[in-house]
Structure formats: C-alpha cells, structure tokens
C-alpha positions, 0 to 999 in steps of 0.5 A, spaced: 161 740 655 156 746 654 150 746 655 146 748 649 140 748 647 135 749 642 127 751 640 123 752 635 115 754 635 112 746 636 120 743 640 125 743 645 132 741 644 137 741 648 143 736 651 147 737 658 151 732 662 148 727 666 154 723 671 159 726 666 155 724 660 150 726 655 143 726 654 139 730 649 132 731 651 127 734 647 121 736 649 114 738 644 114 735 637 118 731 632 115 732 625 117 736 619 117 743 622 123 740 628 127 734 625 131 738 623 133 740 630 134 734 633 138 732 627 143 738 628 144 737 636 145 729 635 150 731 629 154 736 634 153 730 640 156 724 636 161 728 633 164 728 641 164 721 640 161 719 647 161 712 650 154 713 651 148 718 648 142 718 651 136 721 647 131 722 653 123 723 649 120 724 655 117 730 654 116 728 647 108 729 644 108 727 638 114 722 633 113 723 627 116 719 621 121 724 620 122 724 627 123 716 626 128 716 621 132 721 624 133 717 631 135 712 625 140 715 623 143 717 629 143 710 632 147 708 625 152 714 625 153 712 633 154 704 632 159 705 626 163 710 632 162 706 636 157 709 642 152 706 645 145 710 644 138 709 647 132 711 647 128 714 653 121 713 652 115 712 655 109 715 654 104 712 649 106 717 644 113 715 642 112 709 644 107 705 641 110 709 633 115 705 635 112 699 636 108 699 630 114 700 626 118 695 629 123 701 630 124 699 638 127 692 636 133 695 633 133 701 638 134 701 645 129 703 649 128 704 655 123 707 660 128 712 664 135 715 664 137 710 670 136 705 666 141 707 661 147 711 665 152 707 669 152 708 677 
C-alpha cells in the first residue's frame, strides 16, 4: 500500500501502514469544507478491503455533523465488506459529539491505536 495523503486549508488526511494495516489519520477539522477528503480517502481504503481500518482522530479539533455522518457511512460500507473499522479518539472534541448523538454506541471507539490493532 502507498502512502498518501491529503490536505486542505482547516484538515489533514492521510493513511500509511500500521504493523501491516491501514490507519487513516486526520488532523484539523471535519465540517463542510473537509468532508469530502475524508469521504475520498476512506472510499479508496475500503475499496482495498482490509481486515481492520482504522480512523485515527487524534489530532482531530472539530467534528462536525458532516463529518459524523461520513464516519457513518463508512462504518456501514465496511461492515457490509466485512472489515472491522474503528475510531481512535480521545479528545473531548471528538468525543463528547460522539456521545451526544449516541454515535459512539454504534461505532467503536477507542482511546488509541494499540487498542485496535492486533499484537
């Protein structure tokens, strides 16, 4: 797999290999203006069909309903192609709209990457 990445003027993305699988991480903030990044690099990783896609928001500032609704829509498209996706997130902005639409209890969220890839 090859590295790529993503940028606009408010978001980062980009998707390398983590102990042989992918994590798209995203840095910045998920709203209207860079939805549509994410969508496009979660597209182009679930069309690989790993086992596992990991969708690191660490370094996320803001999510956005937009941005809700494309993770979503990911983890739909993934569960019918039947890859594990995850969410690693802990900081109270991605968390807490996560929380306050009862997202995180279809979506798994964890607080790192350790947690979500294999040993």
């Amino acid at each position: 797999m090859t590295d790529r990445h993503w940028q606009g003027a408010e978001l980062a993305v980009d998707t390398t290999e983590v102990r042989g699988l992918p994590v798209t991480r995203v840095a910045g903030e998920i709203d209207l203006a860079g939805v549509d990044l994410v969508r496009a690099e979660l597209d182009v990783q679930l069309e690989l069909r790993p086992p596992v896609l990991a969708v690191d928001l660490t370094d996320v500032t803001v999510l956005g309903s937009l941005g809700i609704a494309a993770l979503l829509d990911a983890h739909d498209r993934a569960v019918a192609a039947g890859v594990r996706f995850a969410i690693v997130a802990s900081h109270r902005s991605v968390v807490r709209p996560l929380q306050l639409t009862e997202v995180d209890r279809v979506l798994t969220v964890v607080p790192t990457l350790d947690q979500v890839m294999p040993g």
